[in-house]
C-alpha positions as CSV (number, residue, x, y, z in Angstrom):
1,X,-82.1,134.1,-49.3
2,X,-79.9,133.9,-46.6
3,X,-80.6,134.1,-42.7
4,X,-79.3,137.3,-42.0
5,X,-81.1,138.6,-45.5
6,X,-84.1,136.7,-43.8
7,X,-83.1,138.8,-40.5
8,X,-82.6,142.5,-42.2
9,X,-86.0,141.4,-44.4
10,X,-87.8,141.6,-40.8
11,X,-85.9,144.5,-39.2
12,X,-86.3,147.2,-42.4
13,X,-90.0,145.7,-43.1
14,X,-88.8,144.7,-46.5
15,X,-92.3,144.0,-48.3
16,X,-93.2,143.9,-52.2
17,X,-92.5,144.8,-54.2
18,X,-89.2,145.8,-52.8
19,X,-86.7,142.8,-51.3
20,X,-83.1,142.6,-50.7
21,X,-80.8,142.0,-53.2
22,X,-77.4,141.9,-50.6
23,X,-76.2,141.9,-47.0
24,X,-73.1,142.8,-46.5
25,X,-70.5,142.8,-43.4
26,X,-67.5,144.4,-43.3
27,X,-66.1,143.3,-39.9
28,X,-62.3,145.6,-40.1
29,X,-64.4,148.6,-40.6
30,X,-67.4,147.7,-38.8
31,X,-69.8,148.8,-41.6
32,X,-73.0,146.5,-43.2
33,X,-73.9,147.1,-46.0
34,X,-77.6,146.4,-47.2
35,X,-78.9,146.5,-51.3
36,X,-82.4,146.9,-52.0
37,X,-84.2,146.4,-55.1
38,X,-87.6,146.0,-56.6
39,X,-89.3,142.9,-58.7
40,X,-89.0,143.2,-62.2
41,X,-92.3,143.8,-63.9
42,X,-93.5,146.5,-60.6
43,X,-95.6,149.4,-61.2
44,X,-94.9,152.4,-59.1
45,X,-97.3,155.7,-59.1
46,X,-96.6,158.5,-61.2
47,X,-95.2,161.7,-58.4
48,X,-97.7,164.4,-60.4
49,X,-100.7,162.2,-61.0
50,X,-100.5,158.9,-59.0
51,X,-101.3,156.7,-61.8
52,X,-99.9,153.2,-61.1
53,X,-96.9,153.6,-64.2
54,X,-94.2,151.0,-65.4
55,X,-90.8,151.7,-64.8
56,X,-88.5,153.1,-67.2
57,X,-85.1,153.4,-65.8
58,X,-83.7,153.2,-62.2
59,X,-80.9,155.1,-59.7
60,X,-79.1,154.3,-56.8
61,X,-79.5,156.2,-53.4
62,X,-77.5,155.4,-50.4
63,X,-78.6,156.3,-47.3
64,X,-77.0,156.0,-43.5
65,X,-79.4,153.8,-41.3
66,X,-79.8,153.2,-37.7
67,X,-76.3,151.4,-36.1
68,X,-76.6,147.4,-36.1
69,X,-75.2,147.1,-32.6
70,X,-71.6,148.8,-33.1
71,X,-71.9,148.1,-37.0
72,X,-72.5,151.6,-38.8
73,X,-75.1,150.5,-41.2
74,X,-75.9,152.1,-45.1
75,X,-79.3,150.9,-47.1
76,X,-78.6,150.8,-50.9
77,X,-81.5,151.3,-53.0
78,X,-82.3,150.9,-56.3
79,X,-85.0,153.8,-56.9
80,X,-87.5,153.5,-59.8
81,X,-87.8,156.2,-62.3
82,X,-91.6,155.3,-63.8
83,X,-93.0,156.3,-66.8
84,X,-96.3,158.6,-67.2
85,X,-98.1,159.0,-70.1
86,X,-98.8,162.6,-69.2
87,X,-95.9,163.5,-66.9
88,X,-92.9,161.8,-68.7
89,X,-90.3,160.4,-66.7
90,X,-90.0,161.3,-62.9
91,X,-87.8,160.2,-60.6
92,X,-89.8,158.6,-56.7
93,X,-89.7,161.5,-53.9
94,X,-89.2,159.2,-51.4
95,X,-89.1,154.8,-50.7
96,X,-90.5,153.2,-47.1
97,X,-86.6,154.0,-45.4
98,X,-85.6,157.4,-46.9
99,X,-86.7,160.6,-49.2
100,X,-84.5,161.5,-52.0
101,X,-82.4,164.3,-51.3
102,X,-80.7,163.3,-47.7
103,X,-78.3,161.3,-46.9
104,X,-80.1,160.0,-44.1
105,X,-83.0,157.2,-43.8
106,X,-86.0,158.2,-41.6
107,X,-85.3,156.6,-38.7
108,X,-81.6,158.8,-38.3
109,X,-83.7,161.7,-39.2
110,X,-86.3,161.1,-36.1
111,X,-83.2,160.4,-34.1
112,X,-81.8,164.1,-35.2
113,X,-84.8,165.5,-34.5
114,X,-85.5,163.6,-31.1
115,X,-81.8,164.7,-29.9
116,X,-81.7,168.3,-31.3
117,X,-83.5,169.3,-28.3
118,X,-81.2,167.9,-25.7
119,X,-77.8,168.5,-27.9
120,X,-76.2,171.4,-30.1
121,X,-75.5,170.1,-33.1
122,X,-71.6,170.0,-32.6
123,X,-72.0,167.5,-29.9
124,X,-75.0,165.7,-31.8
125,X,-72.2,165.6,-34.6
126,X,-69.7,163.8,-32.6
127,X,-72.0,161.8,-31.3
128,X,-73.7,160.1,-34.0
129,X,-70.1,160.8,-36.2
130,X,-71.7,163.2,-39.1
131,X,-70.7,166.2,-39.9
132,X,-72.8,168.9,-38.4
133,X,-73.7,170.9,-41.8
134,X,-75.4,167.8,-43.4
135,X,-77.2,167.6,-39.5
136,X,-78.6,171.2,-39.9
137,X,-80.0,170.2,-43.1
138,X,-81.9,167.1,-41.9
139,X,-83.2,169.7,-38.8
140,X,-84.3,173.3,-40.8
141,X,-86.0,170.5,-43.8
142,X,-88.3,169.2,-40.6
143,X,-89.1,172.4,-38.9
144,X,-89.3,174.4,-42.5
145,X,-91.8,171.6,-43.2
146,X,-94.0,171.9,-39.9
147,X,-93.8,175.8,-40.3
148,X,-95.5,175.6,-43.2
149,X,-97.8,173.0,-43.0
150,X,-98.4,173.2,-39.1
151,X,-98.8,177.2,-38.7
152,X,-102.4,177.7,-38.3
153,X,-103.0,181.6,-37.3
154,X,-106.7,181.8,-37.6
155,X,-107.2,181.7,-34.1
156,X,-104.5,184.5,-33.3
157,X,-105.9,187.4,-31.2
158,X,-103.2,188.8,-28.6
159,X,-99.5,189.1,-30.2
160,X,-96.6,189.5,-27.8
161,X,-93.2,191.3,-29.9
162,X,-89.5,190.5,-28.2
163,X,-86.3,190.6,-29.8
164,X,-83.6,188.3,-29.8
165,X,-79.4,188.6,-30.6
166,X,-78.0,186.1,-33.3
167,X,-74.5,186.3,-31.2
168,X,-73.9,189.1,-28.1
169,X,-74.3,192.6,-29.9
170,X,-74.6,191.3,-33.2
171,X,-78.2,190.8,-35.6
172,X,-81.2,190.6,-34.2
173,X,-83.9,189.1,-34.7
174,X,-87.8,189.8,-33.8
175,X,-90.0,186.9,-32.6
176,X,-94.3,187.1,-32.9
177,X,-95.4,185.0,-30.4
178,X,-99.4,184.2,-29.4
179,X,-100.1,185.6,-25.8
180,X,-102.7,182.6,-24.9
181,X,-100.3,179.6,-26.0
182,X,-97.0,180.9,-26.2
183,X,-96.4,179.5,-29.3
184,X,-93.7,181.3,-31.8
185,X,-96.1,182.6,-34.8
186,X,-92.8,184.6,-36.8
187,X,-89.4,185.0,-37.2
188,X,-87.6,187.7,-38.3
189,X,-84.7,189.6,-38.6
190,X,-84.1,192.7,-38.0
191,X,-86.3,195.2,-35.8
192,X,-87.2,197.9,-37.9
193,X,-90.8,198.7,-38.1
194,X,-90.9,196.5,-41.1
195,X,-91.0,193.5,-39.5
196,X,-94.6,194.6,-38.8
197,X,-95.1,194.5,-42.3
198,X,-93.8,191.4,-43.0
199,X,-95.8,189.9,-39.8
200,X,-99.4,191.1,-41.2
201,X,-98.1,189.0,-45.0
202,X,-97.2,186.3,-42.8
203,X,-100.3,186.2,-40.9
204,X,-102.9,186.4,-43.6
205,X,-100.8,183.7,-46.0
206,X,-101.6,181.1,-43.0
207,X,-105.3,182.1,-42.1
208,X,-104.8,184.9,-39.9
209,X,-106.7,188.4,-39.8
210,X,-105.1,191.4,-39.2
211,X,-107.9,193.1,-38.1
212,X,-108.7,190.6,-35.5
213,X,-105.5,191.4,-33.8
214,X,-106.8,192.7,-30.3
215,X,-103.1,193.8,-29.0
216,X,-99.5,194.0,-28.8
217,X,-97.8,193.5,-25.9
218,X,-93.8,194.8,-26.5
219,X,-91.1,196.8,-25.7
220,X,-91.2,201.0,-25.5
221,X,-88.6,200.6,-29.1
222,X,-89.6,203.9,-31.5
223,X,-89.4,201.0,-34.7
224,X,-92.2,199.1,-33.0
225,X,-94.3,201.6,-31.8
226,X,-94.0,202.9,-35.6
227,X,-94.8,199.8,-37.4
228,X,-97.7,198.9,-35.3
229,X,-99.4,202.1,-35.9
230,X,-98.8,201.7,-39.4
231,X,-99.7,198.4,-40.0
232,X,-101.9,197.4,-37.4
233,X,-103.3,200.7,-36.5
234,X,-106.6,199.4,-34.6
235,X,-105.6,197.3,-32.6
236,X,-104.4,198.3,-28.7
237,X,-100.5,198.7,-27.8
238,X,-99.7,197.4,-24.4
239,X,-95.9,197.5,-23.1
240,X,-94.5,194.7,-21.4
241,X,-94.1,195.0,-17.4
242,X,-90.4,193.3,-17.9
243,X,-89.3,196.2,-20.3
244,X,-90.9,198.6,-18.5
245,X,-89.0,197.2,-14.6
246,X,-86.3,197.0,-16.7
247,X,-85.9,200.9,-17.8
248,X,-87.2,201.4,-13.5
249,X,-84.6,199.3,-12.6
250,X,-81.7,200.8,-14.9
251,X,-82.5,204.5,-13.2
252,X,-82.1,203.0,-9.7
253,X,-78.8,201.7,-11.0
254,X,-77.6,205.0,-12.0
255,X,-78.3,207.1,-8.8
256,X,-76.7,203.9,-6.7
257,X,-73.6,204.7,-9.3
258,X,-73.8,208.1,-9.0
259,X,-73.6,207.8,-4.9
260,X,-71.3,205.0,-4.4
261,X,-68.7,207.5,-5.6
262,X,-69.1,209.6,-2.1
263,X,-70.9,206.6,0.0
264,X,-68.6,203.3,0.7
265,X,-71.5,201.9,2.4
266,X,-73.0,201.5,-1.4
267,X,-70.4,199.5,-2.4
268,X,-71.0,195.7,-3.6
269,X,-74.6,195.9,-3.1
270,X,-76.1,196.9,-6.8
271,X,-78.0,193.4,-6.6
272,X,-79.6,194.2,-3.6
273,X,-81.2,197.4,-5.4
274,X,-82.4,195.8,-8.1
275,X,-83.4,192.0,-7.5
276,X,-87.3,191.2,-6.3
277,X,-87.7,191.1,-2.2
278,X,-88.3,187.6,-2.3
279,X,-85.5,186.2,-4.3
280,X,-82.8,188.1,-1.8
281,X,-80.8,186.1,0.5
282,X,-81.2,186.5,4.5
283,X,-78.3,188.1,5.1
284,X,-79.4,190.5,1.7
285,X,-82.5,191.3,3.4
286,X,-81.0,192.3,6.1
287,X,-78.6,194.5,4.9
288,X,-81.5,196.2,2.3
289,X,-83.9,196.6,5.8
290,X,-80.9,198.7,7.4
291,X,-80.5,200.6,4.5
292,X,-84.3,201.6,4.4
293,X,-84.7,201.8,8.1
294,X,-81.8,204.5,8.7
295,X,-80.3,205.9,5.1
296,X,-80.5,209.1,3.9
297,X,-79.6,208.2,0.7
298,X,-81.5,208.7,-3.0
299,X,-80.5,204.8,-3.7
300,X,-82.8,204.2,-1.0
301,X,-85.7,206.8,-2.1
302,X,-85.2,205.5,-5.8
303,X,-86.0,201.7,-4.3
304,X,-89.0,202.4,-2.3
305,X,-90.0,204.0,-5.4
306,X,-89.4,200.9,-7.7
307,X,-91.3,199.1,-5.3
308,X,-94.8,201.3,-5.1
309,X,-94.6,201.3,-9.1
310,X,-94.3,197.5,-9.0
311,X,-97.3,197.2,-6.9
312,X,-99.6,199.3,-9.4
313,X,-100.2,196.3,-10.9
314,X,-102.1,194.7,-8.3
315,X,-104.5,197.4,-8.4
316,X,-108.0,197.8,-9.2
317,X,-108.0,198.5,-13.3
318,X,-110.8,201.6,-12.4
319,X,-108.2,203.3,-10.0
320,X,-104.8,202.3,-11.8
321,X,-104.7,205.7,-14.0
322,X,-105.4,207.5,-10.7
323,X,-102.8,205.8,-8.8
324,X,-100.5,205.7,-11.7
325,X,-100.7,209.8,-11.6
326,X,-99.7,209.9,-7.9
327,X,-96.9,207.5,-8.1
328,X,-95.4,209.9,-11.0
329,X,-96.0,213.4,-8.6
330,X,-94.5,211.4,-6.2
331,X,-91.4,211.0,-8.7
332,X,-91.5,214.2,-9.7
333,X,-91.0,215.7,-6.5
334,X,-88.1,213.4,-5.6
335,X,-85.9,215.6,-8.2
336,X,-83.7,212.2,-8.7
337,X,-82.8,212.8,-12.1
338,X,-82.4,209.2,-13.6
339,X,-86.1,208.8,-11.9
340,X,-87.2,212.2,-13.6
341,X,-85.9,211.1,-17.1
342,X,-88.0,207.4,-16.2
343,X,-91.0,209.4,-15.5
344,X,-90.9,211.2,-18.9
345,X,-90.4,207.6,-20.7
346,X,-93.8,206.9,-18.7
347,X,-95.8,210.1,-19.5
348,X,-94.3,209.4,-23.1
349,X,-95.6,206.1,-22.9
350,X,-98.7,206.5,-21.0
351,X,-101.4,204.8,-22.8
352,X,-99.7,201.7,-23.1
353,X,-98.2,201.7,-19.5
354,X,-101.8,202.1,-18.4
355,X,-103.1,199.5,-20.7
356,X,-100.4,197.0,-19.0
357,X,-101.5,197.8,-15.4
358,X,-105.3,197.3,-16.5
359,X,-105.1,194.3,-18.3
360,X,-102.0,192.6,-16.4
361,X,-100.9,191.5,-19.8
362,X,-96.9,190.4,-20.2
363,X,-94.9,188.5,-22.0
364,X,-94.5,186.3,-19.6
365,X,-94.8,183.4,-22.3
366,X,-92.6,184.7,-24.9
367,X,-89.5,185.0,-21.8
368,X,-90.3,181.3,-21.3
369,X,-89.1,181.0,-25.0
370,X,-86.7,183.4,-24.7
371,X,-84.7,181.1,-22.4
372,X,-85.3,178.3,-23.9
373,X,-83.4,179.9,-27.0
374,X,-80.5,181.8,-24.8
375,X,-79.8,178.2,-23.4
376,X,-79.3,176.9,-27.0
377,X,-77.2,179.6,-28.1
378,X,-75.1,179.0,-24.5
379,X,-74.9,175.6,-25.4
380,X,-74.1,176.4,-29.4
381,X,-71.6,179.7,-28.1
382,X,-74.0,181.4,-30.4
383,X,-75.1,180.7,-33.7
384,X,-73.1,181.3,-37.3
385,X,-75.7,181.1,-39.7
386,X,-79.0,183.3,-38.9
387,X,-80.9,180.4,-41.0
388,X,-80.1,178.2,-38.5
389,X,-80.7,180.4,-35.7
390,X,-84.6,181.1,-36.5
391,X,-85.4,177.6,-37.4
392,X,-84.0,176.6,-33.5
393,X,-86.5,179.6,-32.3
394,X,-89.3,178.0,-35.0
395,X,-88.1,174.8,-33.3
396,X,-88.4,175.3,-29.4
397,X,-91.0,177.9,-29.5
398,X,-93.7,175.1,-31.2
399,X,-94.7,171.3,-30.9
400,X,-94.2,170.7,-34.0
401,X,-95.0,167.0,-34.9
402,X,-92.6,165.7,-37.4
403,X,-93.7,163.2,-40.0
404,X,-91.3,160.6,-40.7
405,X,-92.5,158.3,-43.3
């Protein structure tokens, strides 16, 4: 043996009954190539039974290592086929540097994996000089993997419901998330009431109980309003103070729409209307206190009345239905139409309204996700292949902990 078969011995942790057959260095295309093979006379365990088995025939496996300085480097293997008495002939899953099946070793697949989160796989392709199919391969085998072995749902209680686009205005997909650790229970597309369905499958194939499901927290959608009644009919329905600001906020838009047509003063200040107090600029603020202070106009009513139902949440849960009542004769009684069509989504929606002012429930956690996964798909301009697209969410909505071995 060599030194630098000595060297590569030490660096790969070549021990018996494997050894190295071959180093080789290509210095005009910067490649080394290393052959590995096992003593004759080895016994290797059966994949079905384990039994320690002779070997009957061998193949070759190639795999792309870690660089050797700017040398791209391949590991050549010579993979046992042993023989069982009871399970014939079978081929070895996996050897110390690689499994069967990828054209990667497991020290480029933690390196995938490791960079996925910080890189779309276009630039991790470039980067590492692979093309970015066989990439996506290495990354949904992982988080596949984790998702099935890692998804424990026993302990799932309080389920929050989004909804997320493949590509802008394209499929959708709906994401399960737990409310107490923010972690992403399910994926799936589509938003139909059926995902429900699917969900409660999901749930009790990975130790979950339907009927210990305490609450939804979601949007005001008819599909999943429909398929939690059906398929999780006991369990309580609250809506999500985002979507519900979000309908609020939409209404206040339209009557600053509708006016700006006669009132010049309205123009180029929608985002004063409709962004929090506190995250307005000085100059903002001082423009939204003039308008309050001296206008005449619905924009302004439809504001002040965005604000009082934003603070019903930070009332006592025993008064909140009380209070809730007021702010809607309040509404009422404005005659702004955008605010009279919110107040009949509330009074439509009133039970689970309530149930979000009394419990302070949101899905606060499942937006943190949600742009976590809008930055990927920034970074990616979207994704092509939904496959892809729910393994990311799988992927930065868990901490998975990937086994290489």
């Amino acid at each position: 043996m060599t030194n630098i078969d000595a060297a590569f011995r030490e660096v790969m942790s070549v021990q018996k009954p494997w050894q190295i057959q071959s180093v080789e260095i290509f210095h005009k295309t910067k490649v080394v190539e290393v052959s590995i093979d096992y003593e004759k006379g080895s016994l290797f365990a059966c994949q079905k039974c384990g039994e320690a088995c002779k070997v009957h025939d061998s193949v070759t496996h190639r795999w792309r290592y870690l660089d050797f300085f700017d040398y791209r480097c391949y590991i050549t293997i010579k993979v046992p086929r042993p023989k069982c008495e009871k399970h014939g002939v079978l081929v070895l899953k996996e050897t110390p540097w690689g499994r069967m099946g990828s054209h990667y070793s497991y020290m480029v697949e933690q390196q995938i994996m490791k960079l996925s989160a910080e890189m779309t796989m276009v630039a991790l392709s470039k980067y590492i000089g692979e093309p970015d199919s066989n990439l996506w391969r290495v990354f949904k085998y992982y988080v596949h993997k984790a998702v099935n072995t890692q998804l424990d749902l026993s302990q799932v209680r309080r389920v929050a419901v989004d909804e997320k686009s493949q590509k802008r205005g394209h499929i959708y997909v709906s994401i399960f998330s737990d409310l107490d650790t923010g972690n992403v229970l399910y994926v799936r597309e589509g938003r139909k009431k059926e995902v429900f369905s699917d969900f409660r499958a999901w749930l009790m194939a990975r130790g979950g109980v339907p009927e210990n499901i305490e609450l939804f927290s979601m949007d005001m959608s008819v599909s999943y309003k429909a398929g939690r009644a059906e398929y999780f009919k006991d369990c309580d329905e609250v809506y999500d103070r985002f979507h519900i600001k979000k309908c609020l906020n939409e209404a206040v838009d339209k009557v600053r729409k509708a006016e700006v047509k006669h009132s010049d003063e309205l123009k180029k200040t929608k985002y004063i209307w409709l962004m929090s107090p506190h995250r307005l600029r000085p100059d903002q603020e001082i423009k939204l206190n003039d308008f309050l202070r001296e206008s005449t106009l619905q924009t302004a009513n439809a504001y002040q009345m965005k604000i009082a139902f934003d603070t019903l949440w930070q009332v006592h849960p025993s008064s909140a239905e009380q209070v809730l009542n007021a702010w809607l004769a309040n509404a009422i009684q404005s005659g702004i139409k955008p605010i009279l069509t919110f107040v009949k989504t509330v009074q439509n929606n009133f039970k689970g309204i309530l149930k979000s002012i009394k419990t302070g429930v949101t899905n606060a956690l499942a937006e943190g996700i949600n742009s976590k996964i809008q930055m990927a798909k920034s970074r990616a301009r979207g994704f092509k292949n939904m496959d892809n697209f729910k393994s990311m969410i799988y992927f930065m909505g868990n901490k998975f902990d990937f086994d290489f071995h």
